[in-house]
C-alpha positions as CSV (number, residue, x, y, z in Angstrom):
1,X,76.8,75.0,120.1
2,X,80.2,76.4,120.1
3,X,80.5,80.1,119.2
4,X,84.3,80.1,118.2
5,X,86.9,81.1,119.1
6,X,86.9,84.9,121.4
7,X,88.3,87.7,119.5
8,X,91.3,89.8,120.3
9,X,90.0,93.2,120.4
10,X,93.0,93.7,122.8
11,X,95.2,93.6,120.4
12,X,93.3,95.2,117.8
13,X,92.9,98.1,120.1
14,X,96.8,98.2,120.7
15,X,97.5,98.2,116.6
16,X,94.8,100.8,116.1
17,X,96.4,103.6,119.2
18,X,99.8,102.3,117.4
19,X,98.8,103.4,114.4
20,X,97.0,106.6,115.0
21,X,100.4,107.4,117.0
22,X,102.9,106.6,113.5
23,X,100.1,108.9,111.7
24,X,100.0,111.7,113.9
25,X,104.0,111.6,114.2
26,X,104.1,111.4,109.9
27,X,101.2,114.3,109.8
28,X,103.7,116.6,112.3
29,X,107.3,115.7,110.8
30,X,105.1,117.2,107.2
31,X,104.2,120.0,109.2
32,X,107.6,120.8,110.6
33,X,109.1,120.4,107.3
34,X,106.9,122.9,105.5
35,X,107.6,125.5,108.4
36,X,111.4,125.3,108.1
37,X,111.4,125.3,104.2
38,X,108.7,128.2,104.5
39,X,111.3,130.0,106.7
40,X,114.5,129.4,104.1
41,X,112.3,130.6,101.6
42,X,111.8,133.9,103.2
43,X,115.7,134.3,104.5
44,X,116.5,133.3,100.7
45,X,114.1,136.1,99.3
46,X,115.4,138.4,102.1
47,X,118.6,138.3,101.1
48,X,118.1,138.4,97.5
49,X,116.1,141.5,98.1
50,X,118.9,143.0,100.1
51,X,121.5,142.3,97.8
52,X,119.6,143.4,95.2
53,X,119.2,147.2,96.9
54,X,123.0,147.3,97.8
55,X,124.0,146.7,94.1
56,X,121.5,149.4,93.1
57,X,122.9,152.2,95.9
58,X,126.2,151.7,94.7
């Protein structure tokens, strides 16, 4: 009795590490992108705040 034909768990092993690789990569380019609009966000409220004090001085 034939048992069919062998599976490619080769290849399924290469599409899963590709995968985990394109999900990881996704997950960090979020991350990085919440850090730099976290950091505008504070230079924007920095200066707001420090324009705001040199209007009231003067």
């Amino acid at each position: 009795m034939a048992k069919g034909p062998q599976k490619d768990s080769k290849n399924k092993a290469l599409h899963t590490k590709l995968l985990k690789r394109k999900k990881a990569k996704v997950q960090e380019e979020k991350k990085e992108r919440a850090l730099r609009l976290k950091e505008i966000i504070t230079k924007m409220n920095q200066q707001k705040k420090d324009d705001e004090s040199d209007t009231q001085s003067v």
